[in-house]
SEZA-199639 format. One record per residue (C-alpha): residue in one letter; x, y, z. Coordinates in steps of 0.001 Angstrom, whole numbers, plus 524288, in hexadecimal, padded with zeros to 5 digits. Example, Ala and Ser with C-alpha at 12.3 -4.5 7.8 and 13.67 -1.06 7.14 Angstrom:
residues 2
A8300C7EE6C81E78S835667FBDC81BE4
This chain:
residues 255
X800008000080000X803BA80DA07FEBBX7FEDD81A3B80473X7FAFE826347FB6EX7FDCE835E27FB39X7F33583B497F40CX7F507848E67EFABX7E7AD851547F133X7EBD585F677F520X7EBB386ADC7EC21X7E090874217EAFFX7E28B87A407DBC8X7E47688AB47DD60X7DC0C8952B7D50CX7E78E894647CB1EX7E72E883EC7CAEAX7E00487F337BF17X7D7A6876E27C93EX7D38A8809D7D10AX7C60D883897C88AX7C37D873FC7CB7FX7C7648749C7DAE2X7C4EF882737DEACX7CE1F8816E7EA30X7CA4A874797ED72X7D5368697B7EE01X7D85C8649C7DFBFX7D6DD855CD7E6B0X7C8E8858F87E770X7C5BD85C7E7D9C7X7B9A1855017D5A9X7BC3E84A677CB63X7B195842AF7C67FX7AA3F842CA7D235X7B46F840127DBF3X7BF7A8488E7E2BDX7CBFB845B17DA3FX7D4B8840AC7E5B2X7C995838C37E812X7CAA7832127DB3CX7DA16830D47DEFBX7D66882ADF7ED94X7CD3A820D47E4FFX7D7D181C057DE39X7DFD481B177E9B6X7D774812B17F157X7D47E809967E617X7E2CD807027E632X7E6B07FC547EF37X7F4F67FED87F11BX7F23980D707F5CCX7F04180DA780584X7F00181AE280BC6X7EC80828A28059EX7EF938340180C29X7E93A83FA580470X7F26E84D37804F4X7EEA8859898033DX7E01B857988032EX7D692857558108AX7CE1A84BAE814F6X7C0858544E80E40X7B71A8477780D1AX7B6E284A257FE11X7BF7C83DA97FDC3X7C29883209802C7X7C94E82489803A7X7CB8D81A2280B66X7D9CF81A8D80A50X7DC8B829F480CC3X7E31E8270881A2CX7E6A38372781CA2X7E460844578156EX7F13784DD381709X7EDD285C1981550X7F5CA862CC80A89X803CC864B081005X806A887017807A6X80D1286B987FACBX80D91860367F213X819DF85A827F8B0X8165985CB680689X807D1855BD80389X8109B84A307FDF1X8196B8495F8096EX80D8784B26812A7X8093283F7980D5AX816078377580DA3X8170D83BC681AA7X808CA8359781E28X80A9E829A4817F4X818498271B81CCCX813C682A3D82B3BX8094F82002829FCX812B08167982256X8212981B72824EEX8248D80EC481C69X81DBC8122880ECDX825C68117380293X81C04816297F9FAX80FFC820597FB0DX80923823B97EE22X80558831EC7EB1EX7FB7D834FE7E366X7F408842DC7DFF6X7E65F844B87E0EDX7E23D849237D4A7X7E4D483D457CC2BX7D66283A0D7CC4CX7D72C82ED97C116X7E0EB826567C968X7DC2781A577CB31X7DE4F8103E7D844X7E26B8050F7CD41X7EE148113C7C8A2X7F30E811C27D53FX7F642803D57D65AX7FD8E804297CA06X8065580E7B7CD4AX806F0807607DB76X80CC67FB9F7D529X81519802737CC05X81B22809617D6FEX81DA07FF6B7E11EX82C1C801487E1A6X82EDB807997EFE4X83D57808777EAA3X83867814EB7E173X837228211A7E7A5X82E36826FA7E02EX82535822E17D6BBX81F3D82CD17CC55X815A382A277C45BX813EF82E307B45DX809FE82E307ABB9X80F9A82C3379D3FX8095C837A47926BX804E382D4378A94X7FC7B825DA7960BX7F79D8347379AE4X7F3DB8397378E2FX7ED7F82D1D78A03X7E53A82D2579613X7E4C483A9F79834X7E4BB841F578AA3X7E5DF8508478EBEX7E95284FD379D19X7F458858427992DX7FDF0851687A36FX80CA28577C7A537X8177F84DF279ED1X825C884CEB7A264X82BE1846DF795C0X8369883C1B798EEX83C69833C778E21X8338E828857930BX827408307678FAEX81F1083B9C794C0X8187683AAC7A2AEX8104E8428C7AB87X811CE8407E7BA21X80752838747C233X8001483C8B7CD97X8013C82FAD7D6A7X80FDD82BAE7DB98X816B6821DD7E459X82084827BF7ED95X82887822B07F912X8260982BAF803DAX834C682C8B80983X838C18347C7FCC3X82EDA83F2180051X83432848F880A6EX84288843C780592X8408A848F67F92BX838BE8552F7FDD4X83F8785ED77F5C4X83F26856F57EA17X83055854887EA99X82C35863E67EDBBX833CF867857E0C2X82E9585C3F7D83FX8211A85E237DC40X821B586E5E7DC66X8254686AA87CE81X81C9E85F4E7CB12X816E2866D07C0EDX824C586B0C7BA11X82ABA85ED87B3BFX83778866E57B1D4X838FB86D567BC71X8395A85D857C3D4X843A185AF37BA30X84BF38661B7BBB8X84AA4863017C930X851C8854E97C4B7X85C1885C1E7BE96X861B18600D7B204X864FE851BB7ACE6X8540684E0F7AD9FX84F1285B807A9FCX8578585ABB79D54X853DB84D0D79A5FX845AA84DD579D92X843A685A8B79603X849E9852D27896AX841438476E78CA7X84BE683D3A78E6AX849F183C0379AAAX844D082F307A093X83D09829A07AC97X84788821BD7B0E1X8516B82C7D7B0EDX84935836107B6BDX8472A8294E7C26BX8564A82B1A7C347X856A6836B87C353X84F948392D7CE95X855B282F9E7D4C0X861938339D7D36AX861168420B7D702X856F083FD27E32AX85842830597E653X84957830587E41FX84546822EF7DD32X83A708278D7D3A9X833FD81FF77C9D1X82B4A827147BF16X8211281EC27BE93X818BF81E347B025X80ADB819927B443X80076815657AA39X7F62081C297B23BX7F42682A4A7AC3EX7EAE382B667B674X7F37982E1F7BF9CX7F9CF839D17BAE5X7EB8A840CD7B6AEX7EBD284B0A7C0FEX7E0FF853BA7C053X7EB3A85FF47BFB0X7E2E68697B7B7EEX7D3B5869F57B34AX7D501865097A7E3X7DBE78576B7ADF5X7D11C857E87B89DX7C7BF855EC7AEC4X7CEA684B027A7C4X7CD58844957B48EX7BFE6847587B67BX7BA6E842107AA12X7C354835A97AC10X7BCD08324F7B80FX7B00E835D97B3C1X7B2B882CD17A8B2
């Protein structure tokens, strides 16, 4: 079994594309086909067998949703990093043995609880540090035509970034500085790789670079063991980031 981090804080701003859908509510909340969107994230959750505790960050315990296996809600800590340590920091207090601890966002509605044991069994390693998972152009456009996803191009293909992970906890406040720069920059694929060096930004920007030496890499320059992980499950890289992706999600599930 292994214990989850879901990510539900952030309430979208008057200048976030969301904010006409929220209206200073928490994005989490956003009505999708009926249900609350972490909801349809908790659903998938619970129908996955190998998933044991969920602590929910950044979101309070409002009634609008539930499951059996939400064992604590954590009040938003302040920033992305501190809500992910917050919830290291709970699960490793109730189990100061755990390898693993998946971390998932909230507003990948379309995931699915049959996804999440995929990924769980293609990331059973404990040895890897880190694993992230990719969605490939051609599996995201073919499911998603027009989701209008971000690409980093390596010489293995073109891949957005996933929303659901597999982490082991230790690396998180031992790589603190590492983490609040990568995810300041999530949204910058060249500002990560200048923050690799000069050897990867060169290479990635000419597209010869590979997953395997970006894995070395990283492990190289900041002992992390991180495996890119290419999952066949678009789904799980579908964030509902702006209104037009929202409603790809909606008339999915409605379908």
């Amino acid at each position: 079994m292994i214990d989850c981090i879901l990510m539900a804080g952030g309430v979208p701003q008057e200048e976030d594309l969301l904010y006409e859908d929220t209206q200073g509510q928490p994005k989490a909340l956003l009505d999708v086909a009926g249900k609350p969107m972490v909801q349809w994230v908790l659903d998938a959750l619970d129908d996955a067998p190998s998933v044991g505790d969920i602590v929910v960050v950044g979101l309070a315990d409002t009634g609008m949703v539930a499951s059996p296996k939400v064992a604590h809600y954590l009040p938003d800590q302040g920033s992305m990093l501190k809500n992910i340590l917050g919830g290291i920091d709970w699960v490793l207090e109730r189990n100061p043995q755990a390898q693993q601890v998946l971390i998932s966002s909230s507003d990948i509605p379309l995931l699915t609880g049959a996804m999440v044991e995929r990924l769980l069994a293609q990331a059973a390693d404990p040895a890897v540090d880190v694993y992230h998972t990719i969605v490939s152009r051609e599996k995201m456009e073919q499911r998603f035509p027009g989701s209008r996803r971000s690409y980093v191009h390596f010489s293995d293909g073109d891949f957005a970034a996933g929303d659901i992970h597999v982490v082991a906890p230790h690396i998180g406040h031992k790589h603190r500085e590492l983490w609040d720069d990568l995810l300041d920059s999530r949204k910058n694929a060249l500002r990560q790789a200048a923050r690799l060096g000069p050897v990867f930004f060169v290479k990635l920007m000419s597209r010869r670079l590979s997953l395997a030496e970006l894995e070395r890499l990283v492990r190289d320059k900041f002992g992390i063991n991180a495996r890119a992980l290419p999952v066949d499950d678009p789904e799980m890289g579908m964030d509902a980031d702006k209104p037009f992706q929202l409603e790809i999600c909606r008339r999915a599930l409605t379908q």
